[in-house]
Each structure stands twice: as structure tokens, then as C-alpha cells.
C-alpha positions as CSV (number, residue, x, y, z in Angstrom):
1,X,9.8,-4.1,-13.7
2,X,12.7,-5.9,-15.3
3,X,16.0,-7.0,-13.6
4,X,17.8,-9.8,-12.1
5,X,15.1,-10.9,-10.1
6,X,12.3,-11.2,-12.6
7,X,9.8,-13.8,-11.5
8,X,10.5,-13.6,-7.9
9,X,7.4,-12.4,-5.5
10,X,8.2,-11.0,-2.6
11,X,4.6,-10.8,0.1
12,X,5.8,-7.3,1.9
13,X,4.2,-7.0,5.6
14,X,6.2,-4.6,7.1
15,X,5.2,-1.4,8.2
16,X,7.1,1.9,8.3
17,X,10.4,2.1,6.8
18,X,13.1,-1.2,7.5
19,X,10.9,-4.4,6.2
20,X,9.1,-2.5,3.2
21,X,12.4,-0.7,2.2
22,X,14.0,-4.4,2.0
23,X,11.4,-5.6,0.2
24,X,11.6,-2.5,-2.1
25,X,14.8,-2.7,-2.7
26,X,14.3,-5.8,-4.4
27,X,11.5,-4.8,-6.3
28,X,13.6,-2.1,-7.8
29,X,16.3,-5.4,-8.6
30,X,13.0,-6.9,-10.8
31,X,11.4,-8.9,-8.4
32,X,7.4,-8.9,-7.9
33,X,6.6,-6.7,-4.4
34,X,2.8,-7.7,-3.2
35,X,2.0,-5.4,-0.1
36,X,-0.1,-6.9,2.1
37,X,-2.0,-3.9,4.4
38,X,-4.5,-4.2,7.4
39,X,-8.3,-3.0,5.4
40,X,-8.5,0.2,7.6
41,X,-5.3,2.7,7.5
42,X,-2.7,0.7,5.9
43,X,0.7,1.4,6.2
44,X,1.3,4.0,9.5
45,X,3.6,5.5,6.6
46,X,0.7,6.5,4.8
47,X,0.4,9.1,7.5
48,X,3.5,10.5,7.8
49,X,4.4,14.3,6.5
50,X,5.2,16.0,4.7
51,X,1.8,16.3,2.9
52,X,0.6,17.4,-0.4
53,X,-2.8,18.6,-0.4
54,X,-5.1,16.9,-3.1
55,X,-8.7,18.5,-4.0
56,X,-11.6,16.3,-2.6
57,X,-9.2,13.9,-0.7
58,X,-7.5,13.6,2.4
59,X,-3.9,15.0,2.1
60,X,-1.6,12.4,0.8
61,X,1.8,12.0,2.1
62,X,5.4,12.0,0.0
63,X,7.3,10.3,2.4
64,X,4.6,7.5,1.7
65,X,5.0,8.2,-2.5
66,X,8.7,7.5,-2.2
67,X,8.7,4.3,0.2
68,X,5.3,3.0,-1.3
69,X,6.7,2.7,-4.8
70,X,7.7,-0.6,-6.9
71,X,5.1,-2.6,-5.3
72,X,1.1,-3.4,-5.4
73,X,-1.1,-3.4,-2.6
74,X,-4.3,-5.5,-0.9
75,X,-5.7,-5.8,2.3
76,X,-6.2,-8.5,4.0
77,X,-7.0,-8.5,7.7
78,X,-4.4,-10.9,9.0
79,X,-6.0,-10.4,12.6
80,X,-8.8,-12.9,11.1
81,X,-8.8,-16.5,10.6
82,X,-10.2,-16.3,7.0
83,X,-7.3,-13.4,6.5
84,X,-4.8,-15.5,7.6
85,X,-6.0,-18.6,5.4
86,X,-5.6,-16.2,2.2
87,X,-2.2,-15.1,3.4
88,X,-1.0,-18.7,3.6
89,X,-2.5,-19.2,0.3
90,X,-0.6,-16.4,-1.4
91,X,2.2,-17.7,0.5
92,X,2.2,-20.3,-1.0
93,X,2.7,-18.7,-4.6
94,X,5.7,-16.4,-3.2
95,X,9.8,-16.8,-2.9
96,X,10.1,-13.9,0.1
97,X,8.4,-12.7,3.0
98,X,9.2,-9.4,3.9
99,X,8.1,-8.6,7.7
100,X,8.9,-6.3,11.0
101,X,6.0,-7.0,13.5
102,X,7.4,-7.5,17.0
103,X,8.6,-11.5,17.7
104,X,5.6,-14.1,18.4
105,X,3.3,-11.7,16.0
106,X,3.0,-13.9,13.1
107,X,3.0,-17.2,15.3
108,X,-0.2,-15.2,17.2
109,X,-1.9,-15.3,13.5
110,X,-1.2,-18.7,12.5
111,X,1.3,-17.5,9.7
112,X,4.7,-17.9,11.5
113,X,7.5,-19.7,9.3
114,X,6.7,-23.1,10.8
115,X,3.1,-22.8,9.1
116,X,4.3,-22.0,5.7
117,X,5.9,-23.5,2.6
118,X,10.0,-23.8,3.5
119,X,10.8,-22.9,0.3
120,X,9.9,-19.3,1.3
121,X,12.5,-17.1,2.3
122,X,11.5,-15.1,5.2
123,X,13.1,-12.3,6.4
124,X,12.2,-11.4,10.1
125,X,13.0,-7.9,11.5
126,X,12.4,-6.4,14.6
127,X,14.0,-3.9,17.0
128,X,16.2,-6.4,19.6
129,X,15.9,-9.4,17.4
130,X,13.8,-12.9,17.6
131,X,15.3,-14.3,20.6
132,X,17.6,-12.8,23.6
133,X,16.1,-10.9,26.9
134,X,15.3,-7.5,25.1
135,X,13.1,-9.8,21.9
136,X,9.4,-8.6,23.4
137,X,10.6,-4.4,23.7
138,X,9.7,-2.4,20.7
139,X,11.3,0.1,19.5
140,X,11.8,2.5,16.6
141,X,14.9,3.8,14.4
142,X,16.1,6.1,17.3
143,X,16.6,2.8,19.5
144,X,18.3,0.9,17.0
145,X,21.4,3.7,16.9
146,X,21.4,4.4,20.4
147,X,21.6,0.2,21.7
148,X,23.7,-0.5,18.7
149,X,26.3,2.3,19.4
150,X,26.2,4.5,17.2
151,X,24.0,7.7,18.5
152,X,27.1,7.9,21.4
153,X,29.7,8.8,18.0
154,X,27.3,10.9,16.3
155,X,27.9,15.3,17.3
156,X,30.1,16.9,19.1
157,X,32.1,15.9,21.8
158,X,31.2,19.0,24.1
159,X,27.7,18.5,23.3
160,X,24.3,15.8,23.7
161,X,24.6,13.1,21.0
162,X,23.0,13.6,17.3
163,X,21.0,11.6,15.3
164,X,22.0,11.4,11.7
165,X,19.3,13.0,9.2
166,X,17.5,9.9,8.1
167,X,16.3,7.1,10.0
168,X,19.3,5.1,9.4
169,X,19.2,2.2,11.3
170,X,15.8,1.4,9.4
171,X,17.4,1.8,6.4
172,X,20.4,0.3,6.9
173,X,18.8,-3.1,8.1
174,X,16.8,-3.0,5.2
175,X,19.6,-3.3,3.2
176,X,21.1,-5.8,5.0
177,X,18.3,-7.7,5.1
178,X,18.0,-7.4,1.3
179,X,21.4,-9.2,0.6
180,X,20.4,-12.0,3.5
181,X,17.6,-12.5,0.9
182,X,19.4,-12.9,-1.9
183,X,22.0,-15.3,0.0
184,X,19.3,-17.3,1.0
185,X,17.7,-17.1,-2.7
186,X,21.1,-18.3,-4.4
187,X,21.5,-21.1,-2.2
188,X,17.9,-22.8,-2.6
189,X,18.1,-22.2,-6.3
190,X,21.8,-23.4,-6.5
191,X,21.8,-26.1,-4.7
192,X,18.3,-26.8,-4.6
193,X,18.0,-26.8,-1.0
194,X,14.5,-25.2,1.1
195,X,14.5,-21.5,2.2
196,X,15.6,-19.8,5.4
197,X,14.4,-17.6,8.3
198,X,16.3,-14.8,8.4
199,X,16.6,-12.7,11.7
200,X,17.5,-9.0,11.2
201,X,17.5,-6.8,14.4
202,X,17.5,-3.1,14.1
203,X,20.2,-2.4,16.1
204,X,22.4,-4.7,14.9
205,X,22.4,-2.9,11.6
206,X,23.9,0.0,13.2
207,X,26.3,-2.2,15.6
208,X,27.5,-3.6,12.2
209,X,29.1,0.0,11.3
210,X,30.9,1.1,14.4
211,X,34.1,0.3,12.6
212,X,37.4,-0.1,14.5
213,X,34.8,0.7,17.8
214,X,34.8,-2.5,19.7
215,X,37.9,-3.7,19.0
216,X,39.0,-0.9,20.3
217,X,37.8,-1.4,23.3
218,X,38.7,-5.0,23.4
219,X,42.8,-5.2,23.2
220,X,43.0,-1.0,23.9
221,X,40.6,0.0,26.7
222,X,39.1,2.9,24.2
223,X,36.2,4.1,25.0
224,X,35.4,5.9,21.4
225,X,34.1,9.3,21.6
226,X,32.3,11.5,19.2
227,X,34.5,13.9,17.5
228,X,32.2,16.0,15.1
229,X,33.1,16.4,11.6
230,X,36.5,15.8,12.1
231,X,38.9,13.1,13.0
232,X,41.3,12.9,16.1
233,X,44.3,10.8,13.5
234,X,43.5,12.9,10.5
235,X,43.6,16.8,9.4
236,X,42.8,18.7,7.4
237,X,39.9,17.8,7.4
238,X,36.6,19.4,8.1
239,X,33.1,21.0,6.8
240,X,34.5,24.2,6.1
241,X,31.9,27.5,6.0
242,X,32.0,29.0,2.7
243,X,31.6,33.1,1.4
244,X,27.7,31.9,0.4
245,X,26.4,30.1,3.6
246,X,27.1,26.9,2.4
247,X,29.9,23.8,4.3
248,X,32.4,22.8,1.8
249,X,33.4,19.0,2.9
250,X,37.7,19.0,2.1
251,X,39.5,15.6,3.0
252,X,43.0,16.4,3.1
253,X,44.5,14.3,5.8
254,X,47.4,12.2,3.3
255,X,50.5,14.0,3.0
256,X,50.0,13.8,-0.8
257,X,45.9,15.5,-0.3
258,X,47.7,18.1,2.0
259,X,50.6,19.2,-0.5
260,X,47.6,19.4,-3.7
261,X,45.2,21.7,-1.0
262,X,48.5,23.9,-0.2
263,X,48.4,24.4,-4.3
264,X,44.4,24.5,-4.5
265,X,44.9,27.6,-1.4
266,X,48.1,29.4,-3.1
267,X,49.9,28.5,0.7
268,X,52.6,26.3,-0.9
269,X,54.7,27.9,2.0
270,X,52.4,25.0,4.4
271,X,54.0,22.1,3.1
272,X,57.5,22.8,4.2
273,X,56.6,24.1,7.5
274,X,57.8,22.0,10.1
275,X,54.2,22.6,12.0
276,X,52.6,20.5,9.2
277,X,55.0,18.5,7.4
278,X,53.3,15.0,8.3
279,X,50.5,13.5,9.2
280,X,50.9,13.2,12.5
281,X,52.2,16.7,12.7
282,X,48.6,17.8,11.6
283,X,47.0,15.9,13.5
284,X,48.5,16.9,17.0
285,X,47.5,20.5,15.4
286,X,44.4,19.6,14.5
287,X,42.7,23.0,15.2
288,X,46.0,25.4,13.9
289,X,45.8,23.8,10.2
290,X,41.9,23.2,10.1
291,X,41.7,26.7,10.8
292,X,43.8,28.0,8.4
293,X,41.7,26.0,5.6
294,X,38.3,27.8,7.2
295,X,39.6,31.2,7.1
296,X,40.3,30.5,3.0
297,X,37.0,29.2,2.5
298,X,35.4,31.8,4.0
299,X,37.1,34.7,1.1
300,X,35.0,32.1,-1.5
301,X,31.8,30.9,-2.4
302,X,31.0,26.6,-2.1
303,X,31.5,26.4,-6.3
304,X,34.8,28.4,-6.2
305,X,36.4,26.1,-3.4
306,X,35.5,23.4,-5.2
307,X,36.6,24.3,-8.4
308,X,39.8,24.9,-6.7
309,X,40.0,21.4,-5.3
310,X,39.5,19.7,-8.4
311,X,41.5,21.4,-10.3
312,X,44.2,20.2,-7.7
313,X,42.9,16.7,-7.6
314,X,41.8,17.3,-3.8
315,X,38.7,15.4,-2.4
316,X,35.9,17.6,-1.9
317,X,32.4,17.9,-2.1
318,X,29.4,20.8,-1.2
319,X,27.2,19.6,1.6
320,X,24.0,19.6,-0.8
321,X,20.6,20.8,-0.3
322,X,17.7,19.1,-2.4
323,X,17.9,22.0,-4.3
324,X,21.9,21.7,-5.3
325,X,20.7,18.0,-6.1
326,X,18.1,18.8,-8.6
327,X,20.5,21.1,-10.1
328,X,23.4,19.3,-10.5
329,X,24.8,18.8,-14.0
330,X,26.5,15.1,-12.9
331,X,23.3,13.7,-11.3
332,X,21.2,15.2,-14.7
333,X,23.6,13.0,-16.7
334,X,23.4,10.4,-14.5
335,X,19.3,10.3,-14.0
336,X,19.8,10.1,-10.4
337,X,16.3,11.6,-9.8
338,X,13.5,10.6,-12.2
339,X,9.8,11.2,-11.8
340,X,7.6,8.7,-11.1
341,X,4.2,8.2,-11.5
342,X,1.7,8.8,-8.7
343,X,-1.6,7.4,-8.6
344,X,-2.8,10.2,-6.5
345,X,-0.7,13.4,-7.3
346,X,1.1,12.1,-11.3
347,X,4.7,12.7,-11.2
348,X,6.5,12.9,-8.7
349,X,10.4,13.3,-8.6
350,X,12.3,11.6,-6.7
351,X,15.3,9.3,-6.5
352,X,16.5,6.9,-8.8
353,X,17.1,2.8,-8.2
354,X,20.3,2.3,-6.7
355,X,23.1,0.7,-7.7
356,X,22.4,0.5,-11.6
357,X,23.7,-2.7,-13.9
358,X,25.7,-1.1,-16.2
359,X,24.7,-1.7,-20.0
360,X,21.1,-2.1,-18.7
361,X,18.5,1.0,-18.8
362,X,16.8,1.2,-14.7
363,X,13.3,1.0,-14.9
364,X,11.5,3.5,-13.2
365,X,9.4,2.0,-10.5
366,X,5.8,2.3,-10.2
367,X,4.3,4.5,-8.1
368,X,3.1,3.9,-4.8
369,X,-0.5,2.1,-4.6
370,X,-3.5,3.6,-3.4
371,X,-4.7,1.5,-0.2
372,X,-5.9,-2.4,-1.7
373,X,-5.6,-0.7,-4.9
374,X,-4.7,-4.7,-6.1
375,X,-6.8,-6.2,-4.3
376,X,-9.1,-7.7,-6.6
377,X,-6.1,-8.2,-9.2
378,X,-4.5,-10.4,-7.5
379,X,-6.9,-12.3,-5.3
380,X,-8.6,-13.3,-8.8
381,X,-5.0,-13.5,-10.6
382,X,-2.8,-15.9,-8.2
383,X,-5.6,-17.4,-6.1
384,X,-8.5,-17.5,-8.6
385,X,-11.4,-16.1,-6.7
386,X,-14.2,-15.0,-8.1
387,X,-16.0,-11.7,-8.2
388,X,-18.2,-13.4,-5.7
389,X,-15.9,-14.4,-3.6
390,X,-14.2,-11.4,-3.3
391,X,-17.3,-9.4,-2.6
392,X,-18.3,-12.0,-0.1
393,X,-14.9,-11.1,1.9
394,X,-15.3,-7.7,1.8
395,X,-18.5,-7.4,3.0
396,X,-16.9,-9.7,5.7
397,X,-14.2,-7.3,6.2
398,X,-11.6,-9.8,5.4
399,X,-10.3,-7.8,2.7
């Protein structure tokens, strides 16, 4: 793949979602992604639903066809001494390492930071971070909002905390982690200095988002609450049920959004009435005006109160289904899904690199590898081994 990072190699040994969507995200900015998998299993992802079923194989996973892409894969048993030789070796031939095993792990293999070239850039994430009390718990994505903070402001107030519909904290450090990288990148090129370790903790991704949260707290004594989908200084504003089924997302909270949704509604009579004439006004009657907006978007369907909005220049937005996304005529002309190519299953669609240089075409990443797919490739490619060799270290289970 072309981009900015053309001729950078990133060695990706993460597992799940944060360290192999960091090192993904750079693969999709041009940069070389070499997965490095344990020979039996790979990737937990790799087992992870939803499946497809595939005739004379074992059911192959999408989660794993979208997260897997961009990159190549080999296997090398890093639990080894021999493994851990050749990762030093390919180490050696890399700009980036990408990993989330928990602290001490790659010190335990021989292949800790201190062991390898210091040009490398290596990007270290793990749930409570490389140092501090909590370093040696593990944890998963569900951890990372709930110590970082943000689980507590996700729901409703009246009822048990939500988790937001992705694992976000994984992804969210990943792309965190990904800038890190580049910082780190630009400054040994720059100024030709060595690398860095960089130290990316899963909660702290999420801790990094609670906005005005611990300041708050600091100079006001605020313990911040959740207040579902709408705000406690700002109405309207709400997910508003629609005639269809379907939650219509209106922010309205400005004076000026509030006068162009009286227009969108035909209830021009709202913006002189003393109930709702500012801000503040709204807000205190939070539940009077947010109501009135729900009992108009219940007389029309999701693409009617929309239409409405826009026409008054009022944000809004459907909440989509995967469905409204593959139909949508903006994301078509934008080619915010695009099919890639599957080893296992061909095309698969799916979406598109994110953000996009503008003037320059996205390349379509590869699809994701079969397990050691590479293995061979790039064993004889970047550490010139011979079919001998190789075959020696499989039968050795190295590889």
C-alpha cells in the first residue's frame, strides 16, 4: 500500500483489538504491517464471531476479516529461544513494534526494548500501564472505561451504567498510540535522534475523554453523573423516536438552532414564548421543550424529520443501522465502504481507511492473512533463509 509512510515496517504482536488496530492504522497510512502470530491459533481474534461458514474449513470469523487486514502474517513461537532470536533478527530490519502483552512479557522472552535496536519505536500497551501498583492486573476493554471513568457517564442516570457499542477504549488507545508513533517517527528522522518506548495504558485512553470531568471535580466539587442522551446545560436536544421505528439525533441547544427547529416544526409561536426564549430557559425545562420536539417526530418518518432539519439548516442526523449505511447516497459518493479481498471468503465489504489525503486515491487494504500465510516470504525475503532452513524450523516448531 501507498501513503505517507511507505517504507516503514511496523513488526505487529499484539493480540485482539488495541495493539493490532494501532499498528493497522498505520498500515492503512502506507507503512509495511508484519504480524507476528504464536504457530498454533494465532490471533484470539481469529476466533471471535460473528462467523461465516466456509465449505471444508473451519468457520472463519469477520470480526477477524476486518481487524486482520493491511498486514501479512508468520508465526514464530516467541515462547522459544530460537523464536525469539528470529524476532530480534526481524527487529532488526523494522522502524515500529506494535505490542499489548501484559508488562515484564517481552523482557520474560528476551525481546524487551533494552534487547533491541533503539532506533525502533516501540509502542507498549497494556491495561494499567508499564509501571504503577495495578501494572501486573490484566484486563480487557470493559476495564479500561470503567477505571478510566467513563462507564460511570455512559446510560441513564436512573439506571446501571452502559457500555458504548464497540470496544472503545481498545480502539481509542490504538489511536492514540498511533500518533505516539508517528511523534516518535518525526523526531528520530528529523533530528536524527534513536527511537522511543512508548507506554499506552488502556484506561488512560478513555481517562483522556472525560472532558470538563475532573476539573470539575477539582475547583467545583462535581461529581459528574450520566445523563443519557441528553445534556443537563443544553436543550433541545435528544434522540427523538420517529413514525418508522427509527431515533432521529436533533441538536438544537443555541438560540439560533432553536429559532431554525421552531421553522423546521411550523411552531414559530416557541421562540417568543417566554418558557423558551434562551438557553438557559430551555435548559431549566429540559423535559417541557424536549417533549414537545418528540411528540413532532413521532407524526413523521426518520427521512421526513430530517429533510425538515436541513432544509432549516438544523443539525441532525438518523441513528444508522448497517443497513442505512450501505444505502446511503453520501457515503456511496464518498466510498466509505469498499470491498476488500479475503483470502478465505473474496470480497468482503467493509469500511474504508480513515481520514483520507485529499487529492490522493486510498488504497484498499489487503485482506486479512490466513495464519503464517507469509511465513516463508518473509523469513527468505528480509532474513535470507533458505528453504532448508525454513523447513528445519518448522519441523522444530519454531515457525
Amino acid at each position: 500500500m501507498n501513503g505517507p509512510l511507505t517504507g516503514v515496517r511496523v513488526l505487529d504482536l499484539g493480540t485482539r483489538i488495541a495493539a493490532p488496530f494501532c499498528a493497522g492504522l498505520l498500515g492503512e497510512m502506507g507503512a509495511e504491517v508484519i504480524k507476528i502470530e504464536q504457530p498454533n491459533g494465532g490471533d484470539f481474534m481469529r476466533e471471535i464471531g460473528p462467523f461465516v461458514e466456509v465449505e471444508g474449513a473451519d468457520p472463519y470469523s469477520l470480526f477477524w476479516a476486518v481487524e486482520g487486514r493491511g498486514r501479512q502474517s508468520i508465526t514464530i513461537d516467541l515462547r522459544k529461544a530460537q523464536g525469539q532470536d528470529l524476532f530480534r533478527r526481524l527487529a532488526a530490519t523494522a522502524d515500529v513494534v506494535v505490542e499489548n502483552f501484559r508488562p515484564g512479557t517481552l523482557e520474560k522472552w528476551n525481546i524487551d526494548p533494552a534487547r533491541l535496536d533503539p532506533k525502533l519505536v516501540v509502542a507498549r500497551i497494556s491495561m494499567f500501564g508499564q509501571d504503577g501498583p495495578n501494572s501486573q492486573r490484566g484486563g480487557l476493554d470493559r476495564v479500561g472505561i470503567g477505571y478510566g471513568g467513563l462507564l460511570h457517564l455512559t446510560g441513564y442516570p436512573d439506571r446501571p451504567p452502559v457500555r458504548v457499542g464497540v470496544t472503545i477504549s481498545d480502539y481509542l488507545t490504538g489511536v492514540f498510540t498511533s500518533q505516539a508513533v508517528l511523534a516518535a517517527l518525526y523526531r528520530r528522522d528529523a533530528r536524527g535522534g534513536t527511537g522511543a518506548v512508548i507506554d499506552a495504558a488502556l484506561y488512560g485512553s478513555a481517562l483522556r475523554v472525560l472532558e470538563w470531568t475532573l476539573a470539575g471535580y477539582d475547583r467545583l466539587g462535581v461529581v459528574r453523573n450520566r445523563e443519557g442522551n441528553r445534556l443537563a446545560n443544553s436543550a433541545p436536544l435528544d434522540n427523538y423516536p420517529t413514525l418508522d421505528g427509527k431515533f432521529v439525533c436533533i441538536v438544537a441547544g443555541s438560540d439560533a438552532n432553536f429559532q431554525r427547529l421552531c421553522v423546521a416544526m411550523d411552531r414559530e409561536d416557541l421562540v417568543t414564548d417566554v418558557r423558551f426564549t434562551k438557553l438557559i430557559d430551555r435548559a431549566a425545562r429540559s423535559d417541557e421543550i424536549n417533549g414537545i420536539v418528540a411528540d413532532w417526530t413521532r407524526t413523521l418518518v426518520a427521512t421526513e424529520v430530517e429533510q425538515r432539519c436541513v432544509a432549516q439548516d438544523v443539525p441532525v442526523a438518523t441513528a444508522y443501522t448497517s443497513a442505512d449505511i450501505f444505502a446511503d447516497p453520501h457515503m456511496i459518493a464518498r466510498n466509505d465502504v469498499i470491498g476488500v479481498q479475503d483470502p478465505v471468503i473474496g470480497e468482503v465489504k467493509q469500511q474504508a481507511p480513515y481520514p483520507r489525503f485529499v487529492g490522493e486515491e486510498p488504497s484498499i487494504p489487503a485482506g486479512a492473512p490466513r495464519l503464517g500465510e507469509h511465513t516463508d516470504l518473509i523469513l527468505q525475503s528480509l532474513l535470507a533463509l533458505s528453504s532448508v532452513e525454513i523447513a528445519t524450523l518448522r519441523e522444530q516448531k519454531i515457525v
